[in-house]
Backbone as JSON Lines, residues from 0, in Angstrom:
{"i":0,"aa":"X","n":[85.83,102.94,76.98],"ca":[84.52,103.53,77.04],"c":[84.22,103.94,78.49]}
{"i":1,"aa":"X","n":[83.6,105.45,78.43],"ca":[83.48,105.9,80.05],"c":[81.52,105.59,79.76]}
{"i":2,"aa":"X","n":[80.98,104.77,81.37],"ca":[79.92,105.06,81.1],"c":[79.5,105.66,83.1]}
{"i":3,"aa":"X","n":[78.08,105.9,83.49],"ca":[77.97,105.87,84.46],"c":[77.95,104.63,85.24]}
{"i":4,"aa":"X","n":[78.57,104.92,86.53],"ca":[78.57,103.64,87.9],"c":[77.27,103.53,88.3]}
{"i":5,"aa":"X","n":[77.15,102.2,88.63],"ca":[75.78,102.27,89.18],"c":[75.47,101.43,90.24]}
{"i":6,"aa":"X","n":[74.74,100.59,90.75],"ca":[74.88,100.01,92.04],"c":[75.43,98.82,91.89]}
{"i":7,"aa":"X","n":[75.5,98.21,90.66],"ca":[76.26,97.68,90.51],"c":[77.77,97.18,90.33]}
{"i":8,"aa":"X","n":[78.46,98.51,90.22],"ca":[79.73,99.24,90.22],"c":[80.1,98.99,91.44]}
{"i":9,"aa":"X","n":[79.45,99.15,92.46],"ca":[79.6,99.67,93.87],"c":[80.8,99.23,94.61]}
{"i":10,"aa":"X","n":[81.03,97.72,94.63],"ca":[81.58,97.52,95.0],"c":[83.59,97.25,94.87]}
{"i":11,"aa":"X","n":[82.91,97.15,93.53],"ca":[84.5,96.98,92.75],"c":[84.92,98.46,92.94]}
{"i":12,"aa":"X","n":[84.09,99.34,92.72],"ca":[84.74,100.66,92.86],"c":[85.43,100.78,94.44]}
{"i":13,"aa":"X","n":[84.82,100.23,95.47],"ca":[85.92,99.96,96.38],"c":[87.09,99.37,96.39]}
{"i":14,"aa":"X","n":[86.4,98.13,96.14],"ca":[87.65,97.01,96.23],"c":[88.81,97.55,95.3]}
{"i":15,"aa":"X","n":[88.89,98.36,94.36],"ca":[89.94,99.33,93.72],"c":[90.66,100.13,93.89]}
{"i":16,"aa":"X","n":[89.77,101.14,94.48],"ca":[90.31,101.94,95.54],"c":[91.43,101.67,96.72]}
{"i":17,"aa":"X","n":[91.18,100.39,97.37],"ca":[91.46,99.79,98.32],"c":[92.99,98.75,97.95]}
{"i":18,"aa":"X","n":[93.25,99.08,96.31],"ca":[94.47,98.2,96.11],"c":[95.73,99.15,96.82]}
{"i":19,"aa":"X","n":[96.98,98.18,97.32],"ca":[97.88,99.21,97.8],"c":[98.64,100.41,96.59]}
{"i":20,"aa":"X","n":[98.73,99.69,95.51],"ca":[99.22,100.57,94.47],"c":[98.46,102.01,94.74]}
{"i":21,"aa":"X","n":[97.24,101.8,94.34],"ca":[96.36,102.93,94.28],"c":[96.68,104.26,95.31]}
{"i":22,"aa":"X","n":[96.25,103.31,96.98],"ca":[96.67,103.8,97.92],"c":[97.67,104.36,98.21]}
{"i":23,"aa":"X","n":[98.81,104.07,97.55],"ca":[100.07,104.83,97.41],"c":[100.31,105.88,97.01]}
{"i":24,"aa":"X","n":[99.31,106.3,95.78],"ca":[99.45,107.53,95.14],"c":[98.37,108.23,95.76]}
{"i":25,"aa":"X","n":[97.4,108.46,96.99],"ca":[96.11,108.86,97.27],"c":[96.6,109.58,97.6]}
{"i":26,"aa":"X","n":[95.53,110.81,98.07],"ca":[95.87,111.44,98.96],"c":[95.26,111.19,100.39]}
{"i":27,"aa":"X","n":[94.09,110.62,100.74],"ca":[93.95,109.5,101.42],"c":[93.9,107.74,101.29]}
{"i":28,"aa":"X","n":[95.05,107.32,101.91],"ca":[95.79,106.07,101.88],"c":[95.52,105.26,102.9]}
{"i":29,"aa":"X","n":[94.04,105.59,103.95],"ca":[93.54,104.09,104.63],"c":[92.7,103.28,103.8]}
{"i":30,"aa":"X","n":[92.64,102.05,104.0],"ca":[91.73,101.04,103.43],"c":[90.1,101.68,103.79]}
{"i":31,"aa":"X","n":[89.14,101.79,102.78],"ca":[88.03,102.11,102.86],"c":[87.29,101.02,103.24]}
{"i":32,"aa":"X","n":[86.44,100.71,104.46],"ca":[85.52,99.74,105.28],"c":[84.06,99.69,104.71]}
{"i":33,"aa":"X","n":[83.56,98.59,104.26],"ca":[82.51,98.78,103.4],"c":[81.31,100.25,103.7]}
{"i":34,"aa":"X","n":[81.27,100.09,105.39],"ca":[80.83,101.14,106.32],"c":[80.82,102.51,105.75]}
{"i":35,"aa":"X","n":[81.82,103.07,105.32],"ca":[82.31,104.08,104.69],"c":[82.49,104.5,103.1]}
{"i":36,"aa":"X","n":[82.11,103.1,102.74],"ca":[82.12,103.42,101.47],"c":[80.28,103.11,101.2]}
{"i":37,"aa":"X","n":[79.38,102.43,102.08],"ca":[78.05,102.46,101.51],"c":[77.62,104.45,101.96]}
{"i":38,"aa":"X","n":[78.32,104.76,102.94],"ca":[78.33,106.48,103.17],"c":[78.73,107.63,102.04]}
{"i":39,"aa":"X","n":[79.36,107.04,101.12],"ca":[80.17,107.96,100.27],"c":[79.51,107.63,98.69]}
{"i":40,"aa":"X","n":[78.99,106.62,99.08],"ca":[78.19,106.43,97.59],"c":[76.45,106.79,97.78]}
{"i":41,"aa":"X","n":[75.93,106.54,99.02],"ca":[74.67,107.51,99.27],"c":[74.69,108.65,98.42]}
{"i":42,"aa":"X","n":[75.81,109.17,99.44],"ca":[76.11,111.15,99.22],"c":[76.04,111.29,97.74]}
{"i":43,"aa":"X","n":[76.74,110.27,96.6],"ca":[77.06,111.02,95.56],"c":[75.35,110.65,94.59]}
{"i":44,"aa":"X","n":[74.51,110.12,95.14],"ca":[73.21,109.47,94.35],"c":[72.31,111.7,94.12]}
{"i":45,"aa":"X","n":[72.51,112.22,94.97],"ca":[71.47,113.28,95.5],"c":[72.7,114.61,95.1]}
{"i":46,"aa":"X","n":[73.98,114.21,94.85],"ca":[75.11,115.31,94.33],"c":[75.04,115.88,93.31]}
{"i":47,"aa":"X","n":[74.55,117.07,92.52],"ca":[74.87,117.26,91.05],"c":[76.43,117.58,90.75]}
{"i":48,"aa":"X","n":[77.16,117.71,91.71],"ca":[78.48,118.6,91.66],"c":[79.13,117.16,91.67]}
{"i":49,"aa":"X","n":[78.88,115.86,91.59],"ca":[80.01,114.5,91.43],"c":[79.44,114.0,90.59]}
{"i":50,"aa":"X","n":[79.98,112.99,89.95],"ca":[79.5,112.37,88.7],"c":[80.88,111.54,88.73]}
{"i":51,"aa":"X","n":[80.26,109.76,88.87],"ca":[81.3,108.54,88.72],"c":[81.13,108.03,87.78]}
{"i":52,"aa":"X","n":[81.91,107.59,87.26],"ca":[82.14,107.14,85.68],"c":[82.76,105.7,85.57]}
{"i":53,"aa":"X","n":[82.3,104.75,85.2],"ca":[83.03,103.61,84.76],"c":[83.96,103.49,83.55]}
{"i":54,"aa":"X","n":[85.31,102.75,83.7],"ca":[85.88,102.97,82.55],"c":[85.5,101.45,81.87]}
{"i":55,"aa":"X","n":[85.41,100.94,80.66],"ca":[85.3,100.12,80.32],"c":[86.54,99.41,79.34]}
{"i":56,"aa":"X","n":[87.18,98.57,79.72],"ca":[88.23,98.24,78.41],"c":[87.45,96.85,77.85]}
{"i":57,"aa":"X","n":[87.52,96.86,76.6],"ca":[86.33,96.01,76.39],"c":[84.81,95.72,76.71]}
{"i":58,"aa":"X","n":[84.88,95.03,76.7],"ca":[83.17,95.08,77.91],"c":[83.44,94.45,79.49]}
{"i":59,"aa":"X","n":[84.94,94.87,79.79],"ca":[84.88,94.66,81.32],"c":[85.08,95.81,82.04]}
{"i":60,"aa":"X","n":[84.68,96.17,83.21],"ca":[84.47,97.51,83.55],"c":[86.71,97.44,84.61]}
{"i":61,"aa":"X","n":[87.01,98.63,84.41],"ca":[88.61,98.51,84.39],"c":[88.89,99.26,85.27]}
{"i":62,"aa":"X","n":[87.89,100.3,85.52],"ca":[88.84,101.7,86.1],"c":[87.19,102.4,86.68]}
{"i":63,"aa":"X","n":[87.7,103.92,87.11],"ca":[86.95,104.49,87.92],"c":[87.09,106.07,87.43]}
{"i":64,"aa":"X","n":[86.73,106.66,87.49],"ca":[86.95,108.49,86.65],"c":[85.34,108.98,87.72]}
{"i":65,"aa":"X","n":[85.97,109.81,88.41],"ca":[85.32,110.89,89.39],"c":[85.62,112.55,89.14]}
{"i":66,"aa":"X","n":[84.56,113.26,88.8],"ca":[84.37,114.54,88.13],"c":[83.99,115.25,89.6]}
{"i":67,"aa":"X","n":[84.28,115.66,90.08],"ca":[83.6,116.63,91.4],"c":[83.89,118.2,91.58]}
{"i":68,"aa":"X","n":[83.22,118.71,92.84],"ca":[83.25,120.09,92.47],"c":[83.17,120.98,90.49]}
{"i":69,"aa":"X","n":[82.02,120.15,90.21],"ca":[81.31,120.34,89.07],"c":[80.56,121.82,89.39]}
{"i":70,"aa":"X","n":[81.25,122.48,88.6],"ca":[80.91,123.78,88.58],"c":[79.76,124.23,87.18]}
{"i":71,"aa":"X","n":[79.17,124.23,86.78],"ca":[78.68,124.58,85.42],"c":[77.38,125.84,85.5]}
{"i":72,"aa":"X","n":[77.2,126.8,86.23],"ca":[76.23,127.21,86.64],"c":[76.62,128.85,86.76]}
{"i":73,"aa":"X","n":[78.22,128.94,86.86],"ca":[78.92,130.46,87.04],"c":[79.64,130.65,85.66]}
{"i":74,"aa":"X","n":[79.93,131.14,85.76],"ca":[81.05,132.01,84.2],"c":[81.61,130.82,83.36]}
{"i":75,"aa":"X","n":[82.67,130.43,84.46],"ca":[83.11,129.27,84.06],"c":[83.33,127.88,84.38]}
{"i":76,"aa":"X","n":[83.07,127.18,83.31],"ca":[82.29,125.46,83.83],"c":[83.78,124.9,83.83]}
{"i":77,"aa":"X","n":[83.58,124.17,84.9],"ca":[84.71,123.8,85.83],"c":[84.84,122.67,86.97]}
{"i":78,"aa":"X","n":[85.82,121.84,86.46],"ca":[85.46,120.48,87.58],"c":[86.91,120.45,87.89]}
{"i":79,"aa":"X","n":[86.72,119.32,89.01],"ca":[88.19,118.67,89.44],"c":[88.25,116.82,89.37]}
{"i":80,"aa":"X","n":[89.31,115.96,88.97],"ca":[89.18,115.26,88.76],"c":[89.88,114.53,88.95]}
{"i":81,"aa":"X","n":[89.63,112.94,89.22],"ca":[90.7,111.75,89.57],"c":[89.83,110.04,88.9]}
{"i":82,"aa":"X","n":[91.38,109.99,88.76],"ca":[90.85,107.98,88.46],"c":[91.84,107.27,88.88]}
{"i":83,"aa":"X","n":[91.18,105.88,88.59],"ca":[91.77,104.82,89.51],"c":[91.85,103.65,88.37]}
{"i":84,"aa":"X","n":[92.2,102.53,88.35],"ca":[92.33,101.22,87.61],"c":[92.42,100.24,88.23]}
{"i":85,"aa":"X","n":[91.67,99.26,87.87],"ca":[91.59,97.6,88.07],"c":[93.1,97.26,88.3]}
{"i":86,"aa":"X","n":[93.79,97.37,89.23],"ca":[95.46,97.37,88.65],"c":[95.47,95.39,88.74]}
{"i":87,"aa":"X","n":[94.67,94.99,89.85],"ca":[95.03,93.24,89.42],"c":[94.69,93.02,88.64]}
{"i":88,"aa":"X","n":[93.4,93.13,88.33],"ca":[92.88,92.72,87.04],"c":[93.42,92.7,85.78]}
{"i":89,"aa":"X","n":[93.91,94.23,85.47],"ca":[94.48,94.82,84.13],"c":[95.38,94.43,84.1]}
{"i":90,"aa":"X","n":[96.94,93.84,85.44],"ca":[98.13,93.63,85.08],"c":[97.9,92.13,85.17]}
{"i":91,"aa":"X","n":[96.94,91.29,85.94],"ca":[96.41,89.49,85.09],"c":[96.53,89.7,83.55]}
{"i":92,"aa":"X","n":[95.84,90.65,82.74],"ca":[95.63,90.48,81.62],"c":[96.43,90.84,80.83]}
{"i":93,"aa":"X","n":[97.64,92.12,81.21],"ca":[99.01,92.41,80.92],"c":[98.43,93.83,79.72]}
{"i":94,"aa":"X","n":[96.89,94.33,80.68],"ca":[96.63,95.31,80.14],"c":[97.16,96.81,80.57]}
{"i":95,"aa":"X","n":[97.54,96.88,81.53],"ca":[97.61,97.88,82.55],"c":[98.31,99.23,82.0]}
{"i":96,"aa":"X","n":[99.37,99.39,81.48],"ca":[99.83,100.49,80.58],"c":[98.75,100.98,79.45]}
{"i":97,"aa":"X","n":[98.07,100.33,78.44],"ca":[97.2,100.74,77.76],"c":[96.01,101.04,78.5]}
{"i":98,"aa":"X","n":[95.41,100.53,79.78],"ca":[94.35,101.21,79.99],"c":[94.49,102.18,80.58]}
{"i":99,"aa":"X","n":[95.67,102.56,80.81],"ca":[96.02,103.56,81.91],"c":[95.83,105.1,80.95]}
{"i":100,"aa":"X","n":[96.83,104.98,80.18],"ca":[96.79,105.69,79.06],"c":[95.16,106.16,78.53]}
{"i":101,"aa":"X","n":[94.66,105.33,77.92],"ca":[93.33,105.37,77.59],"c":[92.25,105.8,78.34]}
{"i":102,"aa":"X","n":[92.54,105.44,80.33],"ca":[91.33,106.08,80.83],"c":[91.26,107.9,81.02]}
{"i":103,"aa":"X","n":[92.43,107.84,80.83],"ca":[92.75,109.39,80.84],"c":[92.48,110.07,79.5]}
{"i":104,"aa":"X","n":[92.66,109.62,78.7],"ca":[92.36,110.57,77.05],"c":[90.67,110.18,77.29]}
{"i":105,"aa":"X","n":[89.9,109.52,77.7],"ca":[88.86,109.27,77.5],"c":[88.27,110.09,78.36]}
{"i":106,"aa":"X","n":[88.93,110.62,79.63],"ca":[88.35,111.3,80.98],"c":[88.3,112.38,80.16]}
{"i":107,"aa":"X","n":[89.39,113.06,79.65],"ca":[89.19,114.42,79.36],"c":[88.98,114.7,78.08]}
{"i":108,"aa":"X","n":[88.36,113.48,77.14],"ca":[87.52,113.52,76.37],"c":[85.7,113.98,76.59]}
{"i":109,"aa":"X","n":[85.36,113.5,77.81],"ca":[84.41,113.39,78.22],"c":[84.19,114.59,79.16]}
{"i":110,"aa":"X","n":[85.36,115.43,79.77],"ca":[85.23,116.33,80.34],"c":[85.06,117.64,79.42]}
{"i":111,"aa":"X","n":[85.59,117.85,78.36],"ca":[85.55,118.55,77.53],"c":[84.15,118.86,76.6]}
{"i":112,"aa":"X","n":[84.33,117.5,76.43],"ca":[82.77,117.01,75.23],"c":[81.27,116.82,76.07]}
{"i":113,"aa":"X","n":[80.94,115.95,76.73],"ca":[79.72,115.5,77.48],"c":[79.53,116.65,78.25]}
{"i":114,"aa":"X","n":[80.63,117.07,79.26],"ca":[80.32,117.91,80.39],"c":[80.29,119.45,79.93]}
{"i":115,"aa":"X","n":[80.97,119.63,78.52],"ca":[81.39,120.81,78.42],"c":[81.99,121.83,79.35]}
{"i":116,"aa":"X","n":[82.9,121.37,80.0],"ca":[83.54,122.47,80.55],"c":[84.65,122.65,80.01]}
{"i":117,"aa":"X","n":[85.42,123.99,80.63],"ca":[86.12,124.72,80.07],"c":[87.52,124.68,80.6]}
{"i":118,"aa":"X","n":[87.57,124.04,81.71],"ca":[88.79,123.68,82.56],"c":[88.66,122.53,83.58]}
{"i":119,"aa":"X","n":[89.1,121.61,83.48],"ca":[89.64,120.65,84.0],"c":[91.16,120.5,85.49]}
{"i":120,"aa":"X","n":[90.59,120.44,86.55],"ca":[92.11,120.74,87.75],"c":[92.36,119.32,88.43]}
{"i":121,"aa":"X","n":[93.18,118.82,89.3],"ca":[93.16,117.57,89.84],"c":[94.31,118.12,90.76]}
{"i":122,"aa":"X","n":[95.12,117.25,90.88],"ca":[95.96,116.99,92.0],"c":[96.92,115.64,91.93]}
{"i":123,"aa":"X","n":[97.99,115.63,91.85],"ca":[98.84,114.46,91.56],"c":[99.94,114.72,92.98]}
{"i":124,"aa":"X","n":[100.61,113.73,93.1],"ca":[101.91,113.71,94.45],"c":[102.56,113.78,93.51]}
{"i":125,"aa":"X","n":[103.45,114.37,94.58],"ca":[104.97,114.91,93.38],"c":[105.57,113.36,93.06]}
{"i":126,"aa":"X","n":[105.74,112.82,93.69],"ca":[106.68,111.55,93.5],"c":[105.85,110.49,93.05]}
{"i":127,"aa":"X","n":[104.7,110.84,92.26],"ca":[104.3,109.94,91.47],"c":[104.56,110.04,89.81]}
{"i":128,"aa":"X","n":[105.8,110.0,89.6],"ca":[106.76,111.03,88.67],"c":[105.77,110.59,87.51]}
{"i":129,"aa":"X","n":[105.59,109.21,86.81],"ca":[104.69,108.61,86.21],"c":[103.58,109.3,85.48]}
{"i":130,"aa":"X","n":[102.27,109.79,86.53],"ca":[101.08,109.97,86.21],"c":[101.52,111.84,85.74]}
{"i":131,"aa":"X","n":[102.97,112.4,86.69],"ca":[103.14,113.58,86.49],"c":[103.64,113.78,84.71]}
{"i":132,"aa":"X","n":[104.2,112.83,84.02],"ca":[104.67,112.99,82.58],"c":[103.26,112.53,81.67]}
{"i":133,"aa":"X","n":[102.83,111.52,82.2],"ca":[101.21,111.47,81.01],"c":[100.15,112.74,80.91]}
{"i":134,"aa":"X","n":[100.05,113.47,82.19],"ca":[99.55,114.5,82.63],"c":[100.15,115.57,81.71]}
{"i":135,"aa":"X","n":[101.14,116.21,81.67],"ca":[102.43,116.56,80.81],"c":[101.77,116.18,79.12]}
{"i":136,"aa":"X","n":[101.9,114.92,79.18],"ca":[101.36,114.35,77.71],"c":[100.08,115.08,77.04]}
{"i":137,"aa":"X","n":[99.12,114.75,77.83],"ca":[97.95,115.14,78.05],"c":[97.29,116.5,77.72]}
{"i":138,"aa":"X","n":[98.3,117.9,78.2],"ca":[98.22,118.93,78.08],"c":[97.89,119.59,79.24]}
{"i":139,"aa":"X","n":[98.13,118.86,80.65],"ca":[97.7,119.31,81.44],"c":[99.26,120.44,82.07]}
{"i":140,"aa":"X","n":[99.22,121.5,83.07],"ca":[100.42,122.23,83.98],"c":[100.16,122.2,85.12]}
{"i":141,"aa":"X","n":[101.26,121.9,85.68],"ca":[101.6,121.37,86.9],"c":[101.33,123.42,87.09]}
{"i":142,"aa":"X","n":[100.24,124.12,87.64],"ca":[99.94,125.05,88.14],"c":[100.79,125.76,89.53]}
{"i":143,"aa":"X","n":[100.62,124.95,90.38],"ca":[101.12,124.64,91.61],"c":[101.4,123.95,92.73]}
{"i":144,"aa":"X","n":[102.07,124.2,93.31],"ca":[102.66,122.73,94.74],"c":[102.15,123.23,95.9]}
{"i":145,"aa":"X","n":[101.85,122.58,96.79],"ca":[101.33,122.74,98.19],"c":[102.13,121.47,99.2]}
{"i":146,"aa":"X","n":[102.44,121.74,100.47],"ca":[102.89,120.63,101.3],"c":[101.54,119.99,102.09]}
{"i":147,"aa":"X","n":[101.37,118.75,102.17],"ca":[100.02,118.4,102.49],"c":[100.61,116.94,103.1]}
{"i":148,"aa":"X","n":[100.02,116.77,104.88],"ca":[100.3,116.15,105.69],"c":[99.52,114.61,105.36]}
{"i":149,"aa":"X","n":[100.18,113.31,104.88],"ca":[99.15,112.02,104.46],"c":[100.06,111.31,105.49]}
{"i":150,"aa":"X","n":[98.92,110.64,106.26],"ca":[99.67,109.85,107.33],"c":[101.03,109.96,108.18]}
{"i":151,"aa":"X","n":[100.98,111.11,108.55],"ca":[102.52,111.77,109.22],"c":[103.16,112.03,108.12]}
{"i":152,"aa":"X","n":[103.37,112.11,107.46],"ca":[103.8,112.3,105.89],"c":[104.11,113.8,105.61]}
{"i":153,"aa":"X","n":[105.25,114.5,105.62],"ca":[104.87,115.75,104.46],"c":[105.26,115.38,103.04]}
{"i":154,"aa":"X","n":[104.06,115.45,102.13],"ca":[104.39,115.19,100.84],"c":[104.15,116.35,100.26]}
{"i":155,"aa":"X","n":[104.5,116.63,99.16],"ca":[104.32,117.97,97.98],"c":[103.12,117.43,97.02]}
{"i":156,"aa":"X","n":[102.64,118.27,96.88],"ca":[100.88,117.93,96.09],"c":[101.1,118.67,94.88]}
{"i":157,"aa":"X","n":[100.88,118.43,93.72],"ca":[100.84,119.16,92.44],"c":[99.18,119.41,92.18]}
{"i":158,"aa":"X","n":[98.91,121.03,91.77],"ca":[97.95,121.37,91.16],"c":[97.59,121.36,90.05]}
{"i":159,"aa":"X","n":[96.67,120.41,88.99],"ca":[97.3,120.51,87.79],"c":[95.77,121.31,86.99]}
{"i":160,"aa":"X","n":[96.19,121.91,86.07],"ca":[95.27,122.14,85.55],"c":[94.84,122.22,83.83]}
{"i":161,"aa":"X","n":[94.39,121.97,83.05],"ca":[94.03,122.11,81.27],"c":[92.89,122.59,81.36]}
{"i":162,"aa":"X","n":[92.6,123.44,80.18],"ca":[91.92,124.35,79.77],"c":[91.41,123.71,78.42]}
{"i":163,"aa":"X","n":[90.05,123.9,77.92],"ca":[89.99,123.48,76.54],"c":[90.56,124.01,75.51]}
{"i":164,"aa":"X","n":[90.45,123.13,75.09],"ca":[91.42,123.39,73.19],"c":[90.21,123.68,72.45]}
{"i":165,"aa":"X","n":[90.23,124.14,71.44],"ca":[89.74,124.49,70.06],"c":[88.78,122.95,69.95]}
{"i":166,"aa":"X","n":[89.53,121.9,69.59],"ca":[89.63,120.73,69.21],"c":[89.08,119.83,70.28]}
{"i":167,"aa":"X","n":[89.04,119.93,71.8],"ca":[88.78,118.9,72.41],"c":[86.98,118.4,72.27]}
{"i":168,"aa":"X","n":[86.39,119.18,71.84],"ca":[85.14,118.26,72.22],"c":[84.63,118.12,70.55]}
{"i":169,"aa":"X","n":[85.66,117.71,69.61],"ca":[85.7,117.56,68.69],"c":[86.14,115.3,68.92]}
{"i":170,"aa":"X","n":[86.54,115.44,69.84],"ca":[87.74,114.47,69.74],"c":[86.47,112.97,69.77]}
């Protein structure tokens, strides 16, 4: 279940962020300082163009789903998007493959259906071969690659993008 974050969220949505797993696949990969993260959650209270989402597996909150550059106002309604997971939590409970799976059919359940838009884009690292085949699953295309500098780093960035189906805000 995706619902909205709220100040209560606040902090776990860091402390998540902030796992190294996570950080591995970011595209920014420093540890976020509470400092910086009470700055980034201000900004998004007064944003119509972000919208944070709690994932829920059960009634424990699991994961994180961020909609931004929310377009809905020109031709075509249009966001970009990323999530994250409880990864200690979910792999304590030996949930972590199923919620992983699930926060994503639910994201672009909700992107399709609630938000009604019409296209959905994100961004994956190439060598996160993983999230690049569920994505794949999903219905999303690897659009295009870009080289993009993360911590002295040149890594390859995938553009991904899905379009609605007939069917998605049916789902």
């Amino acid at each position: 279940m995706l619902r909205p974050a709220t100040e209560v969220d606040k902090e776990s949505v860091r402390t998540w962020r902030n796992h190294p797993a996570v950080r591995s696949v970011s595209l920014t990969r420093g540890v976020i300082s509470p400092q910086e993260h009470d700055r980034y959650w201000a900004a998004l209270q007064d944003d119509p163009s972000r919208i944070v989402l709690m994932y829920e597996r059960g009634d424990t909150p699991s994961g994180v789903v961020t909609f931004f550059d929310i377009e809905q106002e020109s031709g075509e309604r249009r966001a970009m998007w990323g999530y994250y997971l409880d990864n200690a939590g979910l792999e304590a409970r030996g949930e972590l493959l199923p919620a992983w799976i699930q926060i994503q059919r639910e994201a672009v359940r909700y992107a399709f259906g609630e938000l009604g838009l019409e296209q959905l884009d994100g961004e994956v690292l190439d060598a996160n071969e993983a999230v690049r085949r569920m994505n794949t699953r999903n219905g999303f295309e690897e659009i295009s690659a870009t080289e993009h500098t993360i911590d002295g780093e040149r890594v390859l960035v995938h553009t991904i993008r899905r379009r609605r189906q007939p069917n998605d805000r049916d789902k």
